[in-house]
Structure formats: structure tokens, C-alpha cells
Backbone bond lengths (Angstrom), bond angles and torsions (degrees), N, CA, C in turn:
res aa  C-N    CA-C-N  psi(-1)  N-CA   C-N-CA  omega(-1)  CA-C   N-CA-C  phi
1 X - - - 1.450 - - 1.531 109.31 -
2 X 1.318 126.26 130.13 1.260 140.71 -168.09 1.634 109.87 -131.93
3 X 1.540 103.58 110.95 1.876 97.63 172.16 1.644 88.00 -137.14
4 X 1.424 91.78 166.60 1.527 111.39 164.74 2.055 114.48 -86.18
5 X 1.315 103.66 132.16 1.228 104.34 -171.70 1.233 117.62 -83.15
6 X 1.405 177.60 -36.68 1.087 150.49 -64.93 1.380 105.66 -106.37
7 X 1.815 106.58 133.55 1.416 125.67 160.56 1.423 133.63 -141.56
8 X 0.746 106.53 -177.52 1.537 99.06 -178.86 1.694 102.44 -144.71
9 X 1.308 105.26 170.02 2.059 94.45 -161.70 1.687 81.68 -171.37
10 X 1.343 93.00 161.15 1.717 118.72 -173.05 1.868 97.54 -145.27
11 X 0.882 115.64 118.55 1.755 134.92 152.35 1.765 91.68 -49.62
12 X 1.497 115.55 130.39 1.287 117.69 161.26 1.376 114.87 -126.82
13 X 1.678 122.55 169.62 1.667 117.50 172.73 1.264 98.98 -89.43
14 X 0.998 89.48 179.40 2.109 103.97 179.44 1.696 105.31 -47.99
15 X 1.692 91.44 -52.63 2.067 96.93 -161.76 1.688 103.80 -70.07
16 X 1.640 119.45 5.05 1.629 110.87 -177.08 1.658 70.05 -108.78
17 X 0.611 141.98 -100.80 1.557 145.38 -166.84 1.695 109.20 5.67
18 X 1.076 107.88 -84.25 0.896 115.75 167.97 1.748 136.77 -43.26
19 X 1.279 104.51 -36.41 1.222 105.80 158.94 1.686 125.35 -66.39
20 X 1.476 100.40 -35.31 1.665 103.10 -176.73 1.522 91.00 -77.24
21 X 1.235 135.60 -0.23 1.059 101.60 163.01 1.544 148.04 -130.38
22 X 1.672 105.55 56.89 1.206 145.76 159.17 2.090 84.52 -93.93
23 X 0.907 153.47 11.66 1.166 139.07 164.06 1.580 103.55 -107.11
24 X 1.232 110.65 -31.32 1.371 105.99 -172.17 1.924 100.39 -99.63
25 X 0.889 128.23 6.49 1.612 128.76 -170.58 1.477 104.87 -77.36
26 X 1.364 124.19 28.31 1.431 137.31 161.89 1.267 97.59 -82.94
27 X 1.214 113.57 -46.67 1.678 119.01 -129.63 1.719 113.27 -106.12
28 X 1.526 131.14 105.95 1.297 113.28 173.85 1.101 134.17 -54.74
29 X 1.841 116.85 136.13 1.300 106.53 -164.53 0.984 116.27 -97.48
30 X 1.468 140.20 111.36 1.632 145.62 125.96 1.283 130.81 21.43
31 X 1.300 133.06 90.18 1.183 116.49 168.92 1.737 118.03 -104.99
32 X 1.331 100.52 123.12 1.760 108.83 -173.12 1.396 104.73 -121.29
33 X 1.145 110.97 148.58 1.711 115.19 173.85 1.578 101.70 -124.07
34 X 1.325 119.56 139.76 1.322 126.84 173.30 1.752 116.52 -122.40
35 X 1.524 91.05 125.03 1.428 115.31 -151.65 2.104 94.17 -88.79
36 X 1.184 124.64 119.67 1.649 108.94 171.06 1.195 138.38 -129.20
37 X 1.193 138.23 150.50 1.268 128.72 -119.64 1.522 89.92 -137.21
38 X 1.527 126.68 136.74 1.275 128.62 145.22 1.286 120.32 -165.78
39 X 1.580 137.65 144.31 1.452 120.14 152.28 0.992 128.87 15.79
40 X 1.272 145.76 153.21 1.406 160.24 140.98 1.477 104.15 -42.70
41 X 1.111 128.80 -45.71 1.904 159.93 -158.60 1.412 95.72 -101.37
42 X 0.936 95.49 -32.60 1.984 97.14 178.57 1.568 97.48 57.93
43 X 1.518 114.45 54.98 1.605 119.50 121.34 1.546 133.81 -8.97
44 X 0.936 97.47 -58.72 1.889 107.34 177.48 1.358 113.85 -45.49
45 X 1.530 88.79 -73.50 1.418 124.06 171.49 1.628 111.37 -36.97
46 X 1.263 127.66 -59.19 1.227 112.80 174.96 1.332 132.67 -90.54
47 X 1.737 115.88 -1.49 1.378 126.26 166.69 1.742 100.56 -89.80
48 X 1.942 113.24 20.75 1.389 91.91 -179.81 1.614 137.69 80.26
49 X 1.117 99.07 -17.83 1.847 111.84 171.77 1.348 110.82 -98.70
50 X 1.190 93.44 157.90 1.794 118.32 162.08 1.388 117.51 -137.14
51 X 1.051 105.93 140.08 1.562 131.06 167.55 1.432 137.02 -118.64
52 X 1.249 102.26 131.35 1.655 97.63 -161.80 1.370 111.13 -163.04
53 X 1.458 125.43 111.62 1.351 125.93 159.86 1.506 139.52 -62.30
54 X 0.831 127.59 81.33 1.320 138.06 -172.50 1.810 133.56 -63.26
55 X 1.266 114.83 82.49 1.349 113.65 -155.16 1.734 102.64 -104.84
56 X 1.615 99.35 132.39 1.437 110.86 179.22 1.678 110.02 -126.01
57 X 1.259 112.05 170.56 1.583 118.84 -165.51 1.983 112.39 -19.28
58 X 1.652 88.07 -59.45 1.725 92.51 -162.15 1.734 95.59 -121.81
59 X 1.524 127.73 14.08 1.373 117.21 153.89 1.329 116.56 -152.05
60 X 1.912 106.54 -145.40 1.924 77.38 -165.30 1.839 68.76 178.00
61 X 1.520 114.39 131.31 1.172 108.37 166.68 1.715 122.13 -164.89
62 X 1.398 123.57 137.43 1.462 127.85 -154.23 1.220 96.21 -89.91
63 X 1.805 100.75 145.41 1.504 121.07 -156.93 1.480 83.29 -153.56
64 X 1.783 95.54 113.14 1.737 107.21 138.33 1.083 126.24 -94.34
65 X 1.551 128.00 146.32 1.670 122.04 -174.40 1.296 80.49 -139.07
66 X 1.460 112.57 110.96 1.709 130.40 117.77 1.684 142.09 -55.13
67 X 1.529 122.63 93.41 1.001 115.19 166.02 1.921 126.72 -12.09
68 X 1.181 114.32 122.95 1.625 102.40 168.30 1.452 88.92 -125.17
69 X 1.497 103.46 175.92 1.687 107.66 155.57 1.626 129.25 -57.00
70 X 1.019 103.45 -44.46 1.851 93.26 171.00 1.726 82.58 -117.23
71 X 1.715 90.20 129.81 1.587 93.62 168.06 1.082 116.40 66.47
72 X 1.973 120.91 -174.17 1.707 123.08 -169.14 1.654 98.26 -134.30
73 X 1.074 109.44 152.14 1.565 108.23 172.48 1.514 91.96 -95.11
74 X 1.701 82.80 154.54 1.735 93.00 -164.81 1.491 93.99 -129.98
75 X 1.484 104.24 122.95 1.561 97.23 176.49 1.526 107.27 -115.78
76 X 1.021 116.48 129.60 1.672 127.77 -178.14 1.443 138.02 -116.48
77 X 1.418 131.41 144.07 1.355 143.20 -160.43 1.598 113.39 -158.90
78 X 1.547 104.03 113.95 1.009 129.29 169.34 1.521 112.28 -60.99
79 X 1.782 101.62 112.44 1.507 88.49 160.97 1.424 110.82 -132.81
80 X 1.478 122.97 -177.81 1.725 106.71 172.83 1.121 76.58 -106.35
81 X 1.766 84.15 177.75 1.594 114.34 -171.53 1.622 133.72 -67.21
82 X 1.601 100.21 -15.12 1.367 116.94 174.89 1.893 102.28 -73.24
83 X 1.689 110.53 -56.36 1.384 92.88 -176.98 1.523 108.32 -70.82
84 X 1.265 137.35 -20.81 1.701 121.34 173.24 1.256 93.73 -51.47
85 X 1.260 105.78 -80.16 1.649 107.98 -162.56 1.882 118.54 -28.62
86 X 1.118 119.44 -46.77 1.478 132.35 144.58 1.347 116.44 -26.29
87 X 1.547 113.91 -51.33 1.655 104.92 -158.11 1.725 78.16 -78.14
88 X 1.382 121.36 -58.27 1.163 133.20 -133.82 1.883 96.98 -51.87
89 X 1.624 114.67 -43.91 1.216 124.38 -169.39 1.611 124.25 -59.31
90 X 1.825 90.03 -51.67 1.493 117.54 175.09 1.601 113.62 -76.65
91 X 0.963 127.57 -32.43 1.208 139.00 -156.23 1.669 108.12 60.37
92 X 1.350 119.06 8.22 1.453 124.37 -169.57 1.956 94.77 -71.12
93 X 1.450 125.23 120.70 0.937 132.09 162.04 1.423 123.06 -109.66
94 X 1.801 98.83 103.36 1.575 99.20 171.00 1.401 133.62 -39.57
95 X 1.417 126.01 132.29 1.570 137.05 166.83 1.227 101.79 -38.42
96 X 1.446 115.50 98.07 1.665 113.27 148.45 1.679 115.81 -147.77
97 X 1.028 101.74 -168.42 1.776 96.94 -163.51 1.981 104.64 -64.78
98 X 1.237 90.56 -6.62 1.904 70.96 175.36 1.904 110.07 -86.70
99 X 1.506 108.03 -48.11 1.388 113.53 157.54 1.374 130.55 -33.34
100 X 1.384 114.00 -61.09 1.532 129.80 141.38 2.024 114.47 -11.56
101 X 1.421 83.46 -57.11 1.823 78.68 -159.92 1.390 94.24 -91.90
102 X 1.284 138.82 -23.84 1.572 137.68 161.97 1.400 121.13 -48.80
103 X 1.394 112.61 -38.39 1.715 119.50 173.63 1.484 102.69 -74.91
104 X 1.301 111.19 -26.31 1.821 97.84 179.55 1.244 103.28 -74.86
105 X 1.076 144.50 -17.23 1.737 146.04 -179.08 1.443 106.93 -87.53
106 X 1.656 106.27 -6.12 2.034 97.39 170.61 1.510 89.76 76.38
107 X 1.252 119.46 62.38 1.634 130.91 169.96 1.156 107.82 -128.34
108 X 1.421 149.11 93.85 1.478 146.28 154.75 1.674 113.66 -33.98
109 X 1.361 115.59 106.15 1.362 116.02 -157.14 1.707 92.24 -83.82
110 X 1.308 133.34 2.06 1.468 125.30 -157.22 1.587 86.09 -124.78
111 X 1.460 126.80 -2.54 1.316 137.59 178.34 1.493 109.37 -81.90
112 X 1.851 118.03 -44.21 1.570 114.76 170.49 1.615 119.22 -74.10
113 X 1.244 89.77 140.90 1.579 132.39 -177.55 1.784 100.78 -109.85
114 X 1.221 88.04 153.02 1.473 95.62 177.26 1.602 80.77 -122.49
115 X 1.924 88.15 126.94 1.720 123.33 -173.09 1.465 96.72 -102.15
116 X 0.957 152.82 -6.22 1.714 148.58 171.83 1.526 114.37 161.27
117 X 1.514 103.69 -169.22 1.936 113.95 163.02 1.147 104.65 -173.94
118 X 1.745 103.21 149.91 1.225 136.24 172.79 1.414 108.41 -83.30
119 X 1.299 97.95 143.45 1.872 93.02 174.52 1.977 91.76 -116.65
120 X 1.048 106.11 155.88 1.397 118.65 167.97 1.743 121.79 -147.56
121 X 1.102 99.88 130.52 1.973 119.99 -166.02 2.039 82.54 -91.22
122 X 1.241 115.30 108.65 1.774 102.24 -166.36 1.831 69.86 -127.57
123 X 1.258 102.03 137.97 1.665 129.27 128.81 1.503 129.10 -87.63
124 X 1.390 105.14 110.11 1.710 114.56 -178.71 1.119 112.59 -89.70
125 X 1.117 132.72 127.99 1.780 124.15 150.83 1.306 108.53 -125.19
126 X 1.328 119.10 157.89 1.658 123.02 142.36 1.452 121.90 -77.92
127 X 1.062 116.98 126.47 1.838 117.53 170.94 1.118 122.17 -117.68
128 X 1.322 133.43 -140.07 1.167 117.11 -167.59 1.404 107.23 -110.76
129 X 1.484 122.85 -6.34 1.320 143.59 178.24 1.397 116.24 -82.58
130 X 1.463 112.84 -43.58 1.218 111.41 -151.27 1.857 93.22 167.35
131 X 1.823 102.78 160.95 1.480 103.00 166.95 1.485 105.87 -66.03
132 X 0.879 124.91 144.59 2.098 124.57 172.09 1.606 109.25 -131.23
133 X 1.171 94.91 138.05 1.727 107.24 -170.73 1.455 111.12 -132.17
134 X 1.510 116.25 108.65 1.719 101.42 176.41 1.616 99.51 -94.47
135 X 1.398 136.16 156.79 0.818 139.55 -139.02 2.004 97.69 -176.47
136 X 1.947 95.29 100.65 1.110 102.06 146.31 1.759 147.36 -67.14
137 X 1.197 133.63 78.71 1.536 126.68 -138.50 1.945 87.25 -87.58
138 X 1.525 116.16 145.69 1.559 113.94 141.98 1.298 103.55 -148.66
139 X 1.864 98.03 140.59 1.413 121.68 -154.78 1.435 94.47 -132.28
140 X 1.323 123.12 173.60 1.507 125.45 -171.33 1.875 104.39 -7.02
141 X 1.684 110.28 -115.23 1.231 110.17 166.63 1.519 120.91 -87.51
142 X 0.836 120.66 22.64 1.469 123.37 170.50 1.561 149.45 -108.13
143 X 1.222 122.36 122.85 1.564 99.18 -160.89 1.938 84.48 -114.79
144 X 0.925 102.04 164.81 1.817 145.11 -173.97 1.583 133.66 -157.55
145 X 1.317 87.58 135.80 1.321 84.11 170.05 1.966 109.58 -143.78
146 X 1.531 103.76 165.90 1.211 105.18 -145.51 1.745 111.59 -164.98
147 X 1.385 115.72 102.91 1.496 114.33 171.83 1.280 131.39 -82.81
148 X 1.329 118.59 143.21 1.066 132.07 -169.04 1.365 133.58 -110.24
149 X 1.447 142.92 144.85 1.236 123.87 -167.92 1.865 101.21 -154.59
150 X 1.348 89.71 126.19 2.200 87.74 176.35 1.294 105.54 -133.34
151 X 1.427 78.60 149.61 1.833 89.08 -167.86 1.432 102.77 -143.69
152 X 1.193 103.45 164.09 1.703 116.80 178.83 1.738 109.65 -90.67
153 X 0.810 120.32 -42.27 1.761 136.65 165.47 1.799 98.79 -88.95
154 X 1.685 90.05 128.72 1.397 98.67 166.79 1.139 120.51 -73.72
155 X 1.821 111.75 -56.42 1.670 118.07 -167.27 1.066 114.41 -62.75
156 X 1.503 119.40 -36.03 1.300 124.50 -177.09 1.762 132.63 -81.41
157 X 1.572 90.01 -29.65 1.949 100.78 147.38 1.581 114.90 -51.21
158 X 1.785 104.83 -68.79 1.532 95.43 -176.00 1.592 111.69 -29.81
159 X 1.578 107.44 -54.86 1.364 99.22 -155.27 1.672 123.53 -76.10
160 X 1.770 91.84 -15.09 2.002 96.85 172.56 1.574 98.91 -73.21
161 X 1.945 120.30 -28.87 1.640 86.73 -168.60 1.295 88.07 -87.26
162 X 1.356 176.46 39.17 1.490 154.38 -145.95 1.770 69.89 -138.64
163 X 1.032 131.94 -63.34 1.429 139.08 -168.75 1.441 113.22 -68.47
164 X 1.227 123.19 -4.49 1.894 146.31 -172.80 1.669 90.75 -74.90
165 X 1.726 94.26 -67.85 1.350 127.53 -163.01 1.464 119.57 -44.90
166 X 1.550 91.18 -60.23 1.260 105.07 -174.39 1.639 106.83 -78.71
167 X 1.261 133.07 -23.78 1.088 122.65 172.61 2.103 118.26 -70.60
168 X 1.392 85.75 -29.93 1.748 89.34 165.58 1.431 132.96 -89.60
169 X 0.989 111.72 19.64 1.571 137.28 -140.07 1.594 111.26 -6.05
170 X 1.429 83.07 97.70 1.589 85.13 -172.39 2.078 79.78 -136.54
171 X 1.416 121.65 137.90 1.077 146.87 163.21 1.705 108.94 -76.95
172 X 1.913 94.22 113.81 1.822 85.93 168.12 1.775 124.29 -47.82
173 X 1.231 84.80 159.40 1.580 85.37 -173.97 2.019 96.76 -127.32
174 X 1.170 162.76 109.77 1.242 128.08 -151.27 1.606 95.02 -85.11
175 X 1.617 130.64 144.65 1.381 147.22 168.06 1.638 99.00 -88.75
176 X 1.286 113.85 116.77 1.470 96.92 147.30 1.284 121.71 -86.54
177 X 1.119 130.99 -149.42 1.850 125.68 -156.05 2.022 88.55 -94.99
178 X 1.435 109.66 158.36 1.399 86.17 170.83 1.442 134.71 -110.72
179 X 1.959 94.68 20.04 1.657 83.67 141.36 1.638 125.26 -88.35
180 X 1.350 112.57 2.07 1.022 99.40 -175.46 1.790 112.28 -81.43
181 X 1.327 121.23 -22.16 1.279 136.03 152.92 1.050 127.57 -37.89
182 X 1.434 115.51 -58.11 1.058 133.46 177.26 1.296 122.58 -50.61
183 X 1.517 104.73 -52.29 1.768 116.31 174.07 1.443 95.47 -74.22
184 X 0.789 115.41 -21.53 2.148 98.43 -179.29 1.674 99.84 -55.55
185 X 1.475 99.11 -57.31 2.210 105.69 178.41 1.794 97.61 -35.99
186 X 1.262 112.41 -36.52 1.879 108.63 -155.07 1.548 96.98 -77.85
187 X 1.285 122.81 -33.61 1.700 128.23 179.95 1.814 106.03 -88.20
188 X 1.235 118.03 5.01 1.380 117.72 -159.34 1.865 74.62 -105.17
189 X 1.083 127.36 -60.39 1.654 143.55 -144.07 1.088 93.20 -105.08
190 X 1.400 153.22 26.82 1.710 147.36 148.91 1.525 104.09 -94.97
């Protein structure tokens, strides 16, 4: 399964966090950990991709994200939790169309290792903007948290969350992606 992603996201402190979430206290929260994968050389990383298995209560499924100009293409694969748990151990990644499109980028697929994971406690909803997800993240020693917003229209997302924000008064914060966080801990601890 292949869609285009687009979102937009804000880094929050505890007291915006927490407040948005008497907005989200409908909603059960999720806990997922995302498992990620690259080179030693971090290949990925410089052909621009990420990889990452993503395992939740009762499934578990591999996601490449390619940078595009608006947003990332997201390519996806259902797996259960027995074969994650497999990839995650072995690092052995079955032949399928995401592997496939990683060797066309000059990626040795028997070269990725899985380098760590984030776990995240995420509340999803749909609203009237967009799906929105607040999302407690903890990574090596670090905890975060961080809202989320996807939309089918770019310009017009920016402008429902820019108007989200300011109506909750919560100040952008910029998020980078959170593997990219994540690998910041891996250059922080060498």
C-alpha cells in the first residue's frame, strides 16, 4: 500500500500537552514502538529514506518514507507480530516491494541493522481539520511530546493547524521527523 503523507506537527511542553489532552480524553491511547533500520554508514539516511517497523498491541507493519516535495511517499506492509519480531531480531528482511525499491537506491538490504526504537502512547482522532494525533514519544533518555495533524490539502492543512494553534495557544515548536530525533540520541552517546 502506497499513499502520499502530508502533515504538519508542533513539539509541545508538558503544560500544552497536557492541556490538549482533556481534548483528546475520548480517545484510547495507543501504545506503538517504532523499530529503525539502516546501514552501519547510514545508507538510508543519505539516499533520504527511512525505515521502520512499527509494532502495536495486535499488529506490526513496515514503512518506507521517501521525501517528496509536499510531504513523503509512504510505502506500506502488513506484518503480524511474530514476523516483526523476526525481522526486528534477525534483521533478515523479506523480499518484497519495499526491499525491491531500496536496492534500486544502491542500498544493500542484508547491510540494515535495526539501530534502536521509539515507543509512543499516541491519541488519534479525526476532526474536522484533519486526522490529529497527540503523541507522548520516549526515546533513549528522553521523553517528548508532540501533535500531529494530516491532511489531504497541504495549503489548506497548514492553515487549519496554524489556526488549531493559535486558538489553543500553544506556540509552534518545529518537530523534526522522529527518527530523525532519535538518531540525534545516537550522535549525542558515541
Amino acid at each position: 500500500m502506497t499513499h502520499l503523507e502530508i502533515e504538519y506537527k508542533t513539539l509541545l511542553n508538558k503544560d500544552e500537552f497536557q492541556r490538549l489532552s482533556t481534548l483528546f480524553s475520548h480517545v484510547t491511547p495507543v501504545t506503538q514502538t517504532n523499530y529503525y533500520f539502516d546501514t552501519k554508514n547510514f545508507d538510508m539516511k543519505t539516499n533520504r529514506m527511512s525505515l521502520r517497523i512499527r509494532t502495536l498491541p495486535d499488529q506490526a507493519e513496515l514503512t518506507l518514507k521517501i521525501p517528496e516535495e509536499v510531504g513523503n511517499l509512504e510505502y506500506n506492509i502488513n506484518l503480524t507480530l511474530e514476523e516483526a519480531r523476526e525481522i526486528i531480531k534477525s534483521g533478515n528482511l523479506p523480499d518484497n516491494a519495499i526491499t525491491q525499491l531500496i536496492s534500486t537506491k544502491g542500498v544493500n538490504i542484508k547491510e540494515l541493522i535495526n539501530f534502536g526504537h521509539l515507543t509512543t502512547t499516541r491519541r488519534e482522532t479525526m476532526t474536522k481539520i484533519g486526522l490529529m494525533a497527540l503523541d507522548s514519544n520516549q526515546y533513549a533518555d528522553i521523553k517528548d511530546y508532540e501533535l500531529e495533524l494530516e491532511v489531504s490539502n497541504a495549503e489548506k492543512g497548514k492553515a487549519d493547524f496554524d489556526t488549531f494553534l493559535s486558538e489553543h495557544n500553544i506556540n509552534f515548536k518545529y518537530a523534526k521527523s522522529k527518527v530523525a530525533r532519535f538518531s540525534a540520541t545516537l550522535n549525542r552517546n558515541n
